[in-house]
Biopython code that builds the backbone (N, CA, C, O; Angstrom):
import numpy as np
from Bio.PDB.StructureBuilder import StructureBuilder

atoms = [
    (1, "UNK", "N", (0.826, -1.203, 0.000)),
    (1, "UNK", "CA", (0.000, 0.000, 0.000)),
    (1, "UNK", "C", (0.864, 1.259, 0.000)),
    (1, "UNK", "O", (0.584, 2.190, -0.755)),
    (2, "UNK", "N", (1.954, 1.312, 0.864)),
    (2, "UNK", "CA", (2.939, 2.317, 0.705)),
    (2, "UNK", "C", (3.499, 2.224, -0.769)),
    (2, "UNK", "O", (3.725, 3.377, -1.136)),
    (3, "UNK", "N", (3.765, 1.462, -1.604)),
    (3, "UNK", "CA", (4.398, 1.110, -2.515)),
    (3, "UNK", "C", (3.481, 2.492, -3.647)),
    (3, "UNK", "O", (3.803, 3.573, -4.141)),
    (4, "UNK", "N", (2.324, 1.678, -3.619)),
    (4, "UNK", "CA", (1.307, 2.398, -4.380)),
    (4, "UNK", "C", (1.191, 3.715, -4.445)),
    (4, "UNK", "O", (1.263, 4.468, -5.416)),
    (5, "UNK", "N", (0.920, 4.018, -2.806)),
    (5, "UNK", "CA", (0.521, 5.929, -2.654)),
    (5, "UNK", "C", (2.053, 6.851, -3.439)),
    (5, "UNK", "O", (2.269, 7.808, -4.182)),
    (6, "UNK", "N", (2.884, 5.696, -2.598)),
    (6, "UNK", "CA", (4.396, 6.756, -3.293)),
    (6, "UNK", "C", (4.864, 6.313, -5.367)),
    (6, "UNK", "O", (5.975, 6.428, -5.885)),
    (7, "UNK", "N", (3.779, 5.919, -5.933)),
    (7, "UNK", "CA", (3.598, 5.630, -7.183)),
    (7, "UNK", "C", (2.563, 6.531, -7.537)),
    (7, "UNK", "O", (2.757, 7.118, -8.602)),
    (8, "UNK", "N", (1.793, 6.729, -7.092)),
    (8, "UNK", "CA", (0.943, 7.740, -7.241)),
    (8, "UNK", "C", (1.442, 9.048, -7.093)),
    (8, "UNK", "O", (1.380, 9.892, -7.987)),
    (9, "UNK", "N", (2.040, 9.272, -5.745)),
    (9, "UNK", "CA", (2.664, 10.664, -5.862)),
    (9, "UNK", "C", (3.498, 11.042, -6.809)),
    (9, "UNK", "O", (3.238, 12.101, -7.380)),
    (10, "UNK", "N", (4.500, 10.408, -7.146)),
    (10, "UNK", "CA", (5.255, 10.228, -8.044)),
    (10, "UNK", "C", (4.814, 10.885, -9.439)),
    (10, "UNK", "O", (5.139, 11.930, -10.004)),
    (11, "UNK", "N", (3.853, 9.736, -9.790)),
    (11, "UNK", "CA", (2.978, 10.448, -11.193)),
    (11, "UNK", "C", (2.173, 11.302, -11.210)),
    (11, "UNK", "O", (1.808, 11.752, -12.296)),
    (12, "UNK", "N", (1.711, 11.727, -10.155)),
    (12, "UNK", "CA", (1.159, 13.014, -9.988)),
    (12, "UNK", "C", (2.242, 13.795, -10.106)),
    (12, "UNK", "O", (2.157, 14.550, -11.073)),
    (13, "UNK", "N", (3.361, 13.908, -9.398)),
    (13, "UNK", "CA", (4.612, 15.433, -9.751)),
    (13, "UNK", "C", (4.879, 14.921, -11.186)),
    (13, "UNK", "O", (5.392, 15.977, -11.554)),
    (14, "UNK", "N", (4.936, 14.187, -12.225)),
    (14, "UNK", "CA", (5.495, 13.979, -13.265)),
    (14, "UNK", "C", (4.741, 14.590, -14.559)),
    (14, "UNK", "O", (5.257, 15.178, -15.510)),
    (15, "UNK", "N", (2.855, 14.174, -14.249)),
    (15, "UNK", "CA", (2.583, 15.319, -14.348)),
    (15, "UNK", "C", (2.237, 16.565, -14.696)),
    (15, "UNK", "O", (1.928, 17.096, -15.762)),
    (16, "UNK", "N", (2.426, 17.180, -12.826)),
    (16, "UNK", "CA", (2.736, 18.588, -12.821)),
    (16, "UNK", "C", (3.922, 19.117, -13.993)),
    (16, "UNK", "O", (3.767, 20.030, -14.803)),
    (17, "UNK", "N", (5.003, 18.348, -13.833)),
    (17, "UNK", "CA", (6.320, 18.613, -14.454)),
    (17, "UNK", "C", (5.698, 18.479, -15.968)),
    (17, "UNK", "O", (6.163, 19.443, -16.577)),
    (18, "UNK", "N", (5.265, 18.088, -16.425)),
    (18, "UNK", "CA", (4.991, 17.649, -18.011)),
    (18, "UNK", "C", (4.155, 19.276, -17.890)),
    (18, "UNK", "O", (4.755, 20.214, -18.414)),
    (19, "UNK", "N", (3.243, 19.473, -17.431)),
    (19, "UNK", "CA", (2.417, 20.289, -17.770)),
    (19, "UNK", "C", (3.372, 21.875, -17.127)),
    (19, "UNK", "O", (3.228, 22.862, -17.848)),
    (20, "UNK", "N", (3.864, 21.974, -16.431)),
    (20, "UNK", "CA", (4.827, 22.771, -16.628)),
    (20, "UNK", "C", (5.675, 23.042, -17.824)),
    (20, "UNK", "O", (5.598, 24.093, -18.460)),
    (21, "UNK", "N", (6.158, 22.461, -17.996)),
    (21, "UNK", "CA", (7.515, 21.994, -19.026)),
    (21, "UNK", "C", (6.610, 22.825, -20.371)),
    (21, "UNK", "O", (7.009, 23.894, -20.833)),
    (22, "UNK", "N", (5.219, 22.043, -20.925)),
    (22, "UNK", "CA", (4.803, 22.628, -22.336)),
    (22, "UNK", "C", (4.434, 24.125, -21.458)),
    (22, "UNK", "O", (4.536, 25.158, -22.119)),
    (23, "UNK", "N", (4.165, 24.201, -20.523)),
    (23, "UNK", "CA", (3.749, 25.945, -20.765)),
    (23, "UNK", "C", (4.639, 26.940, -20.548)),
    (23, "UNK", "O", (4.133, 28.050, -20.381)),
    (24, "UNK", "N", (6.286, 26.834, -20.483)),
    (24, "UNK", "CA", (7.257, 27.058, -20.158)),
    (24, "UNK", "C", (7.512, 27.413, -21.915)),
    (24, "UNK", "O", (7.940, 28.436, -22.449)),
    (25, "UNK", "N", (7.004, 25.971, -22.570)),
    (25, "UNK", "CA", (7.581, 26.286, -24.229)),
    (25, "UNK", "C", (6.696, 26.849, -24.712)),
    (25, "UNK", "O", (6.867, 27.636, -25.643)),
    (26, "UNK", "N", (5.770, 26.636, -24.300)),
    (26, "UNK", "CA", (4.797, 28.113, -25.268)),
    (26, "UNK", "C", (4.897, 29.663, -24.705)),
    (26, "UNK", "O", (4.401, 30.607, -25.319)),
    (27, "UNK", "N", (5.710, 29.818, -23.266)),
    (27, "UNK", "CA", (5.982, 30.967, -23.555)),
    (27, "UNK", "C", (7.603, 30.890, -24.038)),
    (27, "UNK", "O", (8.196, 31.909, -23.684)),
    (28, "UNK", "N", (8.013, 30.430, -24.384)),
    (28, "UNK", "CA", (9.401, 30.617, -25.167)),
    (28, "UNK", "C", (8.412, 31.027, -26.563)),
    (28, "UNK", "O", (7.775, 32.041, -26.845)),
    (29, "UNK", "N", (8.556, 30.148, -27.036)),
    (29, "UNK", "CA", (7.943, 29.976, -28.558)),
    (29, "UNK", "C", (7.142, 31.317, -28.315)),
    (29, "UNK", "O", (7.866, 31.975, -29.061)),
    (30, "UNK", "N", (6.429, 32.035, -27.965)),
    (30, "UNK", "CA", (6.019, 33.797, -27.873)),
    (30, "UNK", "C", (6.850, 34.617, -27.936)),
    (30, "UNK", "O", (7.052, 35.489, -28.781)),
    (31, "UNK", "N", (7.580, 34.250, -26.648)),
    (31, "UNK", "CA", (8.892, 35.307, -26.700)),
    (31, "UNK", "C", (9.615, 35.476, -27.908)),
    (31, "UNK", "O", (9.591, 36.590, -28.429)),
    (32, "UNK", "N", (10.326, 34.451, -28.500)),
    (32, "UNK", "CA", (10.981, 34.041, -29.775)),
    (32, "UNK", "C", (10.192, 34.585, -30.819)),
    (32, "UNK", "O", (10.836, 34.992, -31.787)),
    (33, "UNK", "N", (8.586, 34.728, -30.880)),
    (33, "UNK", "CA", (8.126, 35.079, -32.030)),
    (33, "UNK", "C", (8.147, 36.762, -32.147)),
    (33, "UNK", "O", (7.842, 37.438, -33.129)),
    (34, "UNK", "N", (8.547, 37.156, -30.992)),
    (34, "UNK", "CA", (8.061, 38.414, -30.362)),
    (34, "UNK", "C", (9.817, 39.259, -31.408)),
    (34, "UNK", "O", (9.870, 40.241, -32.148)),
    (35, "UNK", "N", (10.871, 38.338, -30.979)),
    (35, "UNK", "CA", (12.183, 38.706, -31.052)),
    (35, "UNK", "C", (12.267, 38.607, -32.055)),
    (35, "UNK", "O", (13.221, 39.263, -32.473)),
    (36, "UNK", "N", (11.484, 37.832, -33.176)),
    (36, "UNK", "CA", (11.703, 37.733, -34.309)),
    (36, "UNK", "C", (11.384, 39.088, -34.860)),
    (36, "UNK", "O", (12.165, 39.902, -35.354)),
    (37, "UNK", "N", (9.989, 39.185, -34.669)),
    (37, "UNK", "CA", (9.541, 40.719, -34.964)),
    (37, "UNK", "C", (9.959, 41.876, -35.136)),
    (37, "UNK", "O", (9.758, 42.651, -36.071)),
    (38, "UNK", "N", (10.966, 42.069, -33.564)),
    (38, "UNK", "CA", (11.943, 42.741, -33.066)),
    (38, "UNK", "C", (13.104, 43.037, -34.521)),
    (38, "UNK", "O", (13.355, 44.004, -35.240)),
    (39, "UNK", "N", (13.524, 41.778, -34.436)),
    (39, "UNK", "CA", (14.578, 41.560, -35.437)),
    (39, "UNK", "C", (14.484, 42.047, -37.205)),
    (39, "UNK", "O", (15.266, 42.651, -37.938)),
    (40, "UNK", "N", (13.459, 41.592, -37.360)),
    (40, "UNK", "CA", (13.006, 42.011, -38.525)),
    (40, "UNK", "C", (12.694, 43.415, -38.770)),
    (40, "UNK", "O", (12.804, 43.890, -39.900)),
    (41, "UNK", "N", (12.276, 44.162, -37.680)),
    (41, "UNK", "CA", (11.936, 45.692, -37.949)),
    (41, "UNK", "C", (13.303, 46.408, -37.539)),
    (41, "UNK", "O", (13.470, 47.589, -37.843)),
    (42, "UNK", "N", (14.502, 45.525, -36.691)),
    (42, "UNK", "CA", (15.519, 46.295, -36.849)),
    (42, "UNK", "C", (16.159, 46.205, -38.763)),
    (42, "UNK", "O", (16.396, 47.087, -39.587)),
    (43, "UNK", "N", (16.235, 44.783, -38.809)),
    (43, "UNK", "CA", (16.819, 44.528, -40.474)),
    (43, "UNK", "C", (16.061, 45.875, -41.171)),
    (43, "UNK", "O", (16.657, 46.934, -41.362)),
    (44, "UNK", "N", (14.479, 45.618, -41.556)),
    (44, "UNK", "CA", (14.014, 46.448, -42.451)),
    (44, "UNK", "C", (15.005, 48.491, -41.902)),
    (44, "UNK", "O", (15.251, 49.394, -42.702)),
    (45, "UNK", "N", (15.209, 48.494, -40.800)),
    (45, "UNK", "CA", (15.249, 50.304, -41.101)),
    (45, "UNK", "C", (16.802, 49.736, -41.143)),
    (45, "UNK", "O", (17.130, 49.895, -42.318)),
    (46, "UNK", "N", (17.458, 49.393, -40.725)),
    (46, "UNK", "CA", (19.007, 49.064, -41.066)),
    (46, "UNK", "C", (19.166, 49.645, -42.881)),
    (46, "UNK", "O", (19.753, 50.505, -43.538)),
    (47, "UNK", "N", (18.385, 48.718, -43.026)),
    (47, "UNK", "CA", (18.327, 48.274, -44.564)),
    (47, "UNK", "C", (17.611, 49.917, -45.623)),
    (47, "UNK", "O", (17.636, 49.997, -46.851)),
    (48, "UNK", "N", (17.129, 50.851, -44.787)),
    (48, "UNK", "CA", (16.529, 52.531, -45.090)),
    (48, "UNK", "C", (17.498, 52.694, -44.973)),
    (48, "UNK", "O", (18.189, 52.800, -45.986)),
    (49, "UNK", "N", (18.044, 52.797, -43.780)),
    (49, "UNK", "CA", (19.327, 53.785, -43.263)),
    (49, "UNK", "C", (20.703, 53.947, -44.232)),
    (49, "UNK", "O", (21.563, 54.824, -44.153)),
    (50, "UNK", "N", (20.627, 52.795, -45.185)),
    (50, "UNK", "CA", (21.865, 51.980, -45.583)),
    (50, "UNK", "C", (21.471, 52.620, -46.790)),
    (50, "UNK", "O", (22.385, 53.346, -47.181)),
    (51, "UNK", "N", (20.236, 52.651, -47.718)),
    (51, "UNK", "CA", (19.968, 53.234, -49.115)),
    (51, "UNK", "C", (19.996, 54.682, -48.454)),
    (51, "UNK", "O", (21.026, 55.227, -48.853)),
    (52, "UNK", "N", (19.355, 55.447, -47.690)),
    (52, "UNK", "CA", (19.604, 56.920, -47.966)),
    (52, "UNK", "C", (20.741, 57.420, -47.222)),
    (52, "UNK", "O", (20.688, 58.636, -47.042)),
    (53, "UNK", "N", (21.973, 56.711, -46.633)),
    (53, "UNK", "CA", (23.723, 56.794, -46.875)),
    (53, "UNK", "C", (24.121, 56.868, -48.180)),
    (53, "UNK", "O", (24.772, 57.809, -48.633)),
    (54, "UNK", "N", (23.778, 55.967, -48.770)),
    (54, "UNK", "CA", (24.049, 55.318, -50.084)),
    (54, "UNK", "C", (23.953, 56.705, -51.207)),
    (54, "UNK", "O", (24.727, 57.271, -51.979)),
    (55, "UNK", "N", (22.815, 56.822, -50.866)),
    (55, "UNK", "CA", (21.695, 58.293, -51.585)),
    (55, "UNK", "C", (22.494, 59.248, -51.289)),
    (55, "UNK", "O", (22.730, 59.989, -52.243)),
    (56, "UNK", "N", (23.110, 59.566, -50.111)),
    (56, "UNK", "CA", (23.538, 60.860, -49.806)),
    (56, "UNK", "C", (25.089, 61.020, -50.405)),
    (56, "UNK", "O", (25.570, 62.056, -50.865)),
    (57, "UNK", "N", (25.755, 59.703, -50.277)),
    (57, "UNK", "CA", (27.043, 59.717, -50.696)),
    (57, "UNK", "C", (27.148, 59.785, -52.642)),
    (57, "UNK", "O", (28.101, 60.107, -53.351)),
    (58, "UNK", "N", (25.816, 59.358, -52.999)),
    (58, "UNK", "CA", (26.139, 59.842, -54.808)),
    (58, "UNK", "C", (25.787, 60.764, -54.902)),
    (58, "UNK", "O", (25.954, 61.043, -56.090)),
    (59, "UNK", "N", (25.090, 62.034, -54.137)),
    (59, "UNK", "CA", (24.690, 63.263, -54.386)),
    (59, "UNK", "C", (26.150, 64.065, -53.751)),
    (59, "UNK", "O", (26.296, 65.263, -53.993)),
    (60, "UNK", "N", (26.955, 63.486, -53.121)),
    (60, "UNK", "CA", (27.839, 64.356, -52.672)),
    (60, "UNK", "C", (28.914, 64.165, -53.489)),
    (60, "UNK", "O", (29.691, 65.119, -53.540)),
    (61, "UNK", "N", (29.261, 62.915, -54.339)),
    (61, "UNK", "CA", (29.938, 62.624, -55.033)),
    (61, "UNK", "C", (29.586, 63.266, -56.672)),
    (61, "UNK", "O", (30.394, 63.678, -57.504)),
    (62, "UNK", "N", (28.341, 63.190, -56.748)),
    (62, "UNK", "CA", (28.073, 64.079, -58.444)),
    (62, "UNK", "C", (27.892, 65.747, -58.312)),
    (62, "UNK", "O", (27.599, 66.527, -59.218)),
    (63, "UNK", "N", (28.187, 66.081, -56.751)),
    (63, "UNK", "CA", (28.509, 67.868, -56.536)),
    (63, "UNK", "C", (29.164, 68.637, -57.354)),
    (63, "UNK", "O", (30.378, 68.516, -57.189)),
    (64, "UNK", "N", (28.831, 69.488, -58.289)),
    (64, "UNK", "CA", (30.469, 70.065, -58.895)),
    (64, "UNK", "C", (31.076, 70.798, -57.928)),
    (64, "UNK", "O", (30.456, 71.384, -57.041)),
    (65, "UNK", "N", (32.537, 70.797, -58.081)),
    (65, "UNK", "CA", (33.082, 71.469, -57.149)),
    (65, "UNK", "C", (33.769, 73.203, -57.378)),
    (65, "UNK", "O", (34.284, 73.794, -56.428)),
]
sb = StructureBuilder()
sb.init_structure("model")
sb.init_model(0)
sb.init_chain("A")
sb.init_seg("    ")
for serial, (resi, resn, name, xyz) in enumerate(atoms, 1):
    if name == "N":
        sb.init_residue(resn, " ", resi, " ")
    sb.init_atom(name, np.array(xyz, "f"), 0.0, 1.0, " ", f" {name:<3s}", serial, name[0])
structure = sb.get_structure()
């Protein structure tokens, strides 16, 4: 009978732990989607910033002097 209850407890924390564990990865997997976002709206103005450098350096370069 002891054998049992501490088999039971057992799979009861295992589980808790299982059902922990996936809601642990679904907030990763948010976060991560979140950073992606992040990431991507840094690339896209990187990627502005970089054409109107670009822009500014052939207008300074076709200047007459």
């Amino acid at each position: 009978m002891v054998n049992l209850k501490s088999e039971l407890e057992v799979r009861a924390l295992h589980e808790k732990l299982d059902h922990l564990m996936i809601y642990q990865q679904q907030e990763l997997i948010e976060l991560q989607k979140i950073q992606i976002d992040m990431l991507t709206d840094l690339q896209k103005e990187v990627g502005r910033e970089r054409k109107s450098r670009m822009a500014n350096e052939k207008v300074v370069r076709e200047k007459p002097r």
